[in-house]
Phi, psi and omega in degrees: 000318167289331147329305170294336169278292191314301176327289194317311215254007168273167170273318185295335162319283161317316169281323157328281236300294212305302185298312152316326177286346208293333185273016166260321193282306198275002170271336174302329202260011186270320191313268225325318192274340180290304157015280150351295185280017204045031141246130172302148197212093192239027170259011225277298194328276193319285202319338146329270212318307198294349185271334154292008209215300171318294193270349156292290209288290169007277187316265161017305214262357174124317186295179162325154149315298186308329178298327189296328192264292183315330179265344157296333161301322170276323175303308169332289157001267193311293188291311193287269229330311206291287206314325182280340216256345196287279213264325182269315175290309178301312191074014186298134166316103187287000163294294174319325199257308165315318234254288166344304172301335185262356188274309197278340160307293185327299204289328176281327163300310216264308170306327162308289156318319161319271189312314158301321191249058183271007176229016168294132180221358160231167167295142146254145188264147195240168143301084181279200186278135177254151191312109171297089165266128201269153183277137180101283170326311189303327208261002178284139164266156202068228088112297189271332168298302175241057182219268218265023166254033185244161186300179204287322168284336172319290184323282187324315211270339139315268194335284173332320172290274191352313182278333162302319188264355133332299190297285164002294202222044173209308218228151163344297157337272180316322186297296184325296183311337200255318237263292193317325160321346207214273183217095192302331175296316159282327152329297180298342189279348139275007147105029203251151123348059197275345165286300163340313181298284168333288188311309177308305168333318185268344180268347190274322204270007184247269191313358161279334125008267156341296192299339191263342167292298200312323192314318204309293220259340181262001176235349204246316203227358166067331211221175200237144164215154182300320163300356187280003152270338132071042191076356163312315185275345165308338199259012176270266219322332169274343157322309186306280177352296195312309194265032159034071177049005190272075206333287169008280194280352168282287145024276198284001184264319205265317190295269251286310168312303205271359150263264215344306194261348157299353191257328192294303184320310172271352183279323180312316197250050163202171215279024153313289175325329186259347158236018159236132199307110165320339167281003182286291146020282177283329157280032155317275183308311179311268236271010171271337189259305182304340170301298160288346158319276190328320163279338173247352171275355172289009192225345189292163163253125188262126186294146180302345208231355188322165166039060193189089141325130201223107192237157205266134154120333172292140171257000000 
């Protein structure tokens, strides 16, 4: 256990966990607002890859970091636009169709790569974003290691809840986005856009998606392979859960996984590791999060109207 302590009480133990949460924060609060708006967005896996694939390769051909995070943000888009136009007019099996969005999103990263790159045999590596030390802060100790040494997209992807959740439970907008969620018929009786509604949700939260894929390659790993979300996004959908729809506690569901797996990673390299199997290790973090799901969704509220196709005039 003391072991296990020192590890908890360093600051670099914390700055792992915060950069590891951050592409979980921001695909998680992109999961949330469709969620919100009554759609499931199971296209969440893909849309990742493409947005790491998206927002590499930008970068790669030459543009800006940031630029790189806008076509990653727009590619999300283009795919939540197909996944909405799919699951809200249509009315299309919102299972069928995320789980689709993640094979041709995946299959589009992977092709794309190809076709650009045929004679490529390793990732070429870009300049990603570097650790932003804000003057003053960075130098508090502990506290300043691990807050404020971080890239420029950590900040953001905090800021992005915040302002979601601003949005959420302060302005109209919001008020709308949670009501079609819950009962779109009366929405509509009110004169609100619930096709509108919907579809904006799903296209906007599939680009913050994107963006928590582009975090891989442009903050975290320089260079982009297929396999690097690597299940991240099944574990934004149980995230939603966890923070019982709530950005705030969604947030905080993404730090409490990403220290699991920043403690497994260091539990490996201490003589624990040598004599217990590294997959025990890595499932770690899973069966520590699945623990906590399980306890906390027993108290969540589920919007009323999720996965319930909304045809105008039906009650």
């Amino acid at each position: 256990m003391s072991l296990i302590w020192d590890i908890l009480i360093s600051a670099s133990f914390w700055a792992a966990a915060i950069r590891i949460a951050s592409p979980l924060i921001f695909a998680t609060i992109g999961e949330l607002i469709c969620e919100r708006a009554g759609v499931l967005n199971l296209g969440i896996e893909g849309i990742m890859v493409i947005g790491a694939f998206a927002g590499w390769f930008a970068v790669y051909l030459g543009l800006p970091l940031w630029l790189g995070v806008g076509v990653a943000f727009i590619s999300g888009m283009a795919f939540g636009l197909l996944h909405s136009l799919l699951t809200v007019p249509f009315g299309l099996s919102q299972h069928v169709v995320g789980l689709g969005i993640t094979m041709l999103a995946t299959a589009t990263a992977a092709f794309t790569y190809r076709l650009a790159l045929p004679e490529v045999t390793s990732p070429p590596r870009i300049e990603p974003f570097q650790p932003w030390n804000l003057p003053g802060l960075s130098d508090i100790p502990f506290l300043g290691e691990a807050l404020f040494r971080q890239t420029s997209l950590t900040y953001a992807a905090f800021v992005v809840a915040a302002l979601v959740a601003l949005v959420l439970y302060r302005t109209p907008l919001g008020l709308a986005l949670r009501s079609v969620g819950e009962n779109p018929a009366a929405a509509a009786a009110q004169g609100l856009s619930v096709t509108g509604l919907r579809m904006g949700a799903v296209i906007v939260g599939s680009g913050l998606m994107a963006v928590g894929g582009a975090f891989l390659t442009l903050s975290a790993f320089s260079s982009f392979f297929f396999d690097m979300v690597n299940g991240r996004g099944w574990i934004c959908i149980a995230l939603v859960v966890f923070g019982a729809w709530q950005p705030g506690k969604a947030v905080l569901g993404a730090l409490l996984f990403a220290a699991f797996d920043a403690l497994q990673v260091r539990l490996q390299q201490t003589p624990m590791g040598a004599v217990l199997p590294y997959q025990l290790f890595l499932a770690m973090p899973y069966l520590l999060s699945i623990l906590a799901l399980v306890v906390m969704s027993r108290r969540a509220e589920v919007p009323q109207a999720l996965m319930v196709p909304y045809n105008k005039g039906e009650r």
